[in-house]
Each structure stands twice: as C-alpha cells, then as structure tokens.
C-alpha positions as CSV (number, residue, x, y, z in Angstrom):
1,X,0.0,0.0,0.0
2,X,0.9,3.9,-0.7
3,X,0.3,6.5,2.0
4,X,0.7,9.9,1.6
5,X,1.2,12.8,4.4
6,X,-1.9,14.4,5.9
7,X,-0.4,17.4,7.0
8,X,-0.5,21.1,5.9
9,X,2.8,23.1,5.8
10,X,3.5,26.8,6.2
11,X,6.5,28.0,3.9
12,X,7.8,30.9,3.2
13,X,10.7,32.2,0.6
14,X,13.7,34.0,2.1
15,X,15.0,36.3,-0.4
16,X,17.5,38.8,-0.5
17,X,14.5,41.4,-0.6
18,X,12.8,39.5,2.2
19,X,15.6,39.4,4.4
20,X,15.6,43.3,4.2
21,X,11.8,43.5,5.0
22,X,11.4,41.6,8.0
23,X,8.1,43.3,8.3
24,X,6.9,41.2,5.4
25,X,7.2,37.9,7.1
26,X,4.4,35.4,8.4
27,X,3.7,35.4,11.9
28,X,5.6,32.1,13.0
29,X,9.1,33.4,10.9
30,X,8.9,36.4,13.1
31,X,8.4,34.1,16.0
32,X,11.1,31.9,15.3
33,X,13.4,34.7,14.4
34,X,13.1,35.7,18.2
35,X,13.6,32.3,19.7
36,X,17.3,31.7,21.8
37,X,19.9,30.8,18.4
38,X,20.7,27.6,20.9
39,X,16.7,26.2,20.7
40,X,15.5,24.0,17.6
41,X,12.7,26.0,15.3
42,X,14.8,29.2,15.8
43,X,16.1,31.3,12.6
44,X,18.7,33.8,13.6
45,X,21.5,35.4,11.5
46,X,25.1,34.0,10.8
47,X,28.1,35.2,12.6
48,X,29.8,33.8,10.2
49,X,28.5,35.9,7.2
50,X,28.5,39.2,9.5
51,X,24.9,38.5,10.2
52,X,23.3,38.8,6.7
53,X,22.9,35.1,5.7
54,X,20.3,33.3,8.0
55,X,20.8,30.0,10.0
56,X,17.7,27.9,11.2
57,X,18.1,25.5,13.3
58,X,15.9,21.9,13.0
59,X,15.9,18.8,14.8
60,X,18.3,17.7,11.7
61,X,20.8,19.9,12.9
62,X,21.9,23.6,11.7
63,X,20.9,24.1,8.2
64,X,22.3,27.3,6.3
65,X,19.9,29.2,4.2
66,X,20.7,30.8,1.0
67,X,18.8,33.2,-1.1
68,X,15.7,31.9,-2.5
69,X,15.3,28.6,-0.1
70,X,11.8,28.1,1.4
71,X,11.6,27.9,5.3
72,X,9.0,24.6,5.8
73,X,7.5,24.9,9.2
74,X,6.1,21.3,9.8
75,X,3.3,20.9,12.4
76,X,5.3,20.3,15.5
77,X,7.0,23.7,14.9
78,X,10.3,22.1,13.3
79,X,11.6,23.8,10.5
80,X,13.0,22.8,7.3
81,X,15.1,24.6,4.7
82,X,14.4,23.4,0.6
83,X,16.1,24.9,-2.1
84,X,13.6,26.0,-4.9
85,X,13.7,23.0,-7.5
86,X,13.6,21.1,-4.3
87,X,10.2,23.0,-2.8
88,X,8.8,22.6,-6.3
89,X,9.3,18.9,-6.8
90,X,7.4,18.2,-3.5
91,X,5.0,21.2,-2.3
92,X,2.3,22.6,-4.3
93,X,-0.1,25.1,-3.1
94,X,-3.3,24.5,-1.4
C-alpha cells in the first residue's frame, strides 16, 4: 500500500529582498526569528556571514539558508530549509 502525508505546511521564501523587509514575514518566521539561536525551530543570523545570511536550526541539525530557499514549518513547529527545484518537486499550493 501507498500513504501519503496528511499534513498542511506553512512556507515561506527568504530572499534577498525578504531578508531586508522583516516586516513582510508570516507570523511564525517572526516568531522563530526571536527564539534563543541555541533552541530548535529558531532562525537567527550567521556570525559567520556578518549577520546577513540566515541559520535555522531543525531537529536535523543547523541548516544554512541561502537566497531563494523556502523555510517549511512542519506541524510540530520544526523547521525545514528546501532549495527552490527542491520546494517545487514536492509542495504545491493548497
């Protein structure tokens, strides 16, 4: 037998422009963007890239956005980062 997933997922796109804008974002980015860097389903910038490149942090481990990616939020608040072709091949829009 096949089974597919019953969930609904939030994404959002993190581009250059969006970055910028953080007024623009959804209601659970903003929340995650003000989570503690050390907790999982936190986005916070990279020290690494003087703060302008994003990190989020999943239960898979640190994940490094880059522009364009989509931020998945899955149900139990852990977040997942997908490249664009990536997004495509599996999401569509409900």
């Amino acid at each position: 037998m096949s089974y597919q997933k019953k969930n609904v997922f939030e994404a959002f796109q993190m581009t250059l422009a969006a970055r910028r804008d953080e007024g623009g974002w959804p209601a659970w980015v903003t929340t995650a963007w003000g989570l503690s860097s050390s907790l999982v389903g936190s986005i916070h910038p990279d020290p690494r890239e003087g703060g302008e490149l994003i990190i989020v942090e999943s239960s898979k481990g640190t994940l490094r956005i880059t522009w364009n990616d989509w931020i998945v939020q899955e149900g139990v608040g852990d977040l997942e980062v997908f490249s664009p072709a990536r997004f495509t091949a599996l999401f569509e829009e409900i």
